[in-house]
C-alpha positions, -999 to +999 in steps of 0.1 A: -209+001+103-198-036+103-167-044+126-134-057+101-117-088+118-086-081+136-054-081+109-018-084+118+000-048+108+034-070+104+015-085+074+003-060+062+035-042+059+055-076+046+026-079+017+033-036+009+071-045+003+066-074-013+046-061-041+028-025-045-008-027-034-007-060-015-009-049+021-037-025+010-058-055-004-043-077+026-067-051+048-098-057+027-089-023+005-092-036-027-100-013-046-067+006-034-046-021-035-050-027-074-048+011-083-018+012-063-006-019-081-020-003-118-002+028-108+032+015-098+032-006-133+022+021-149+048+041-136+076+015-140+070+020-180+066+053-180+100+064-157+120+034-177+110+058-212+117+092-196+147+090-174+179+071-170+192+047-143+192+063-115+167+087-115+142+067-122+149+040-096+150+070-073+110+081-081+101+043-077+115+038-048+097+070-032+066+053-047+072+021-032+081+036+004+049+059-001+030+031-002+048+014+022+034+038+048-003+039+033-004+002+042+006+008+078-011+040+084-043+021+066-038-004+094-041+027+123-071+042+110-087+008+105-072-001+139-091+029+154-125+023+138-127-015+150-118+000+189-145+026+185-170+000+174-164-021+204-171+002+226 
């Protein structure tokens, strides 16, 4: 297994709040960032048909936050591989 150059978390995390998905590509998760990107526009025009204002700000906001924390726990496990390949 190939060693991933060393990425700033603070990024990684400003990129995830900015816009679903980034932070996940940022890391070199591409693949994940664009489903989580696909998913969260897909979602937006979905919860916009089914529920009213506030309830549907509510589920996107637990989807944004969700992803928030995949980002940074992305970041640990990532983190954790590139220290055990050092060694």
């Amino acid at each position: 297994m190939e060693r991933m150059s060393e990425k700033s978390p603070l990024y990684a995390y400003f990129f995830s709040i900015i816009l679903p998905g980034l932070g996940q590509i940022y890391l070199n998760h591409k693949n994940r960032g664009f489903m989580i990107l696909t998913g969260a526009v897909i979602l937006s025009i979905t919860l916009s048909f089914l529920f009213a204002f506030p309830l549907n700000w509510i589920i996107m906001a637990a989807y944004w936050i969700w992803q928030v924390f995949d980002a940074f726990f992305l970041y640990k496990s990532q983190n954790e591989v590139n220290k055990k390949l050092a060694w």
